[in-house]
N, C-alpha and C positions, 0 to 999 in steps of 0.2 A: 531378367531371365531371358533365355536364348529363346528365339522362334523352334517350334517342337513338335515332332506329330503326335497326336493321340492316337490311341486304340481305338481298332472300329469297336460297334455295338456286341459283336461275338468272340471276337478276344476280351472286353470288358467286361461282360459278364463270366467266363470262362476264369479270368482272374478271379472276380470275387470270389465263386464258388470254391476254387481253390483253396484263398485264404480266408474265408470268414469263420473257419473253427479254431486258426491258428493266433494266440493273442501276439506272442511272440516275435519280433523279426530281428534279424543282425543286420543294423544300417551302417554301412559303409562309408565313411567320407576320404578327401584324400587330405593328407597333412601340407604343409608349408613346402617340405623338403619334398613332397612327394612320395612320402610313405602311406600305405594305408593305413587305417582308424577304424576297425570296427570294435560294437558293443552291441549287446543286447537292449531293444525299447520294446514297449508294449504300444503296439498299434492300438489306438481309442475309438478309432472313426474309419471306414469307407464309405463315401459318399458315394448317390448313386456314379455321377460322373467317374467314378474311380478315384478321386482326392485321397489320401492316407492322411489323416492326422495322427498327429505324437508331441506330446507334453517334454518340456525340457528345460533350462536354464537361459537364461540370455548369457551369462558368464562364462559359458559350457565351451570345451574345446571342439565340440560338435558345430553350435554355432558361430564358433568364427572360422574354421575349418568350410562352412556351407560357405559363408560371405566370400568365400576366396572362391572356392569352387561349388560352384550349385549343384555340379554332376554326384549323385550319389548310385547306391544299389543297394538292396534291401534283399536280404534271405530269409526265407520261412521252409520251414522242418513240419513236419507233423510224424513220427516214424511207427505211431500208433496204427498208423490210418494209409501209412505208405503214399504219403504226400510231399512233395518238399517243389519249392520256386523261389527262381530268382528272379528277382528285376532291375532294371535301368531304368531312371528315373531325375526328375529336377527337385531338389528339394529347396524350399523359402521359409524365411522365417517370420510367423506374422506374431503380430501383438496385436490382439484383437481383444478385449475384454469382452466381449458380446459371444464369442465363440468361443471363449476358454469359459465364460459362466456354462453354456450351454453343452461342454464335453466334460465336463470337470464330474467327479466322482468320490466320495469319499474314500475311494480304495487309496486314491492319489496323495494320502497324506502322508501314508507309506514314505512317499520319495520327497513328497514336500509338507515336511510339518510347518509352517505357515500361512498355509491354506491357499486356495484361487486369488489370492488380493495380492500376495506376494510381488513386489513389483520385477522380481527376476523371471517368473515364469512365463514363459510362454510358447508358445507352437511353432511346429515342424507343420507344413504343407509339404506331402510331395505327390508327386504327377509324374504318373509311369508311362515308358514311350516303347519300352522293349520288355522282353522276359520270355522264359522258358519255363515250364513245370514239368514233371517227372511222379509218377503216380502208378498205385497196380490196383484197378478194381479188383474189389474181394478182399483185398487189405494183407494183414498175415495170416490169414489161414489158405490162401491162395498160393502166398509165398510158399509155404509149408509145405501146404502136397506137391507145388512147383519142384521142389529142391528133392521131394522125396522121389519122386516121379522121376528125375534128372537121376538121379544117385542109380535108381536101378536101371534105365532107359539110358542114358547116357546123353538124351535131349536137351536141348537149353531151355532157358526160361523165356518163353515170347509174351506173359501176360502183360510186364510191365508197359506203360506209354510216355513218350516223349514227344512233347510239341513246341518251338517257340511262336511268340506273337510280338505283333507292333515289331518296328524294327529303328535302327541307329538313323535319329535326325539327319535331313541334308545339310 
């Protein structure tokens, strides 16, 4: 894995709050030819550090797709809650059986009926260096009288916020 900056302490937590209602994220990889790859995973884990785990195949065109390029990005949506981030990020692939005992779920049989023993399964690490979020306190009832307030005023919407954090490795 490449030398990388982390996030300081206030964009790290900043992240998590972000995404910790969101299970959902579209992780990005790049293909062979250079196309992109995305899919929907269910994030399992942020550690405090900011670590993301995610369950997957060793077979997976995801992990061989990481093995070539570790540079990934990951999107999370929440449109409930007028939440949505994106991130830049290293993803690795561990085979840990100590950490997949310890994140494993019986939701997981859903995607893997053979259980944690499975000898294809195993984790996605990734380690986030950059990202943006985008967000409107008050949610959509904010939005709502935003737009209605706009419609008769002619005003724009200023409640929404845009911040990025961490930035592109040296």
């Amino acid at each position: 894995m490449q030398a990388q900056r982390t996030l300081n302490p206030i964009e790290l937590d900043k992240l998590k709050d972000k995404v910790k209602d969101i299970r959902i994220a579209m992780l990005t990889t790049q293909e062979p030819d250079g196309d992109f790859h995305t899919r929907p995973m269910a994030m399992h884990e942020i550690d405090p550090d900011g670590t993301m785990w995610f369950f997957t195949y060793e077979n997976s065109n995801k992990v061989s797709e990481i093995r070539q390029n570790e540079r990934i990005a990951l999107g999370f949506s929440n449109p409930d809650s007028e939440v949505y981030v994106s991130t830049s990020g290293y993803a690795e692939v561990v085979k840990d059986k100590a950490k997949i005992d310890q994140l494993w779920s019986d939701f997981l049989k859903t995607w893997f009926p053979n259980g944690k023993d499975d000898p294809e399964v195993t984790l996605l690490k990734v380690t986030t260096h950059a990202g943006e979020y985008w967000d409107r306190p008050g949610g959509k009832m904010v939005k709502l009288f935003e737009m209605a307030k706009g419609a008769l005023t002619g005003d724009t919407d200023k409640t929404g916020r845009n911040e990025k954090f961490g930035d592109e490795p040296q």
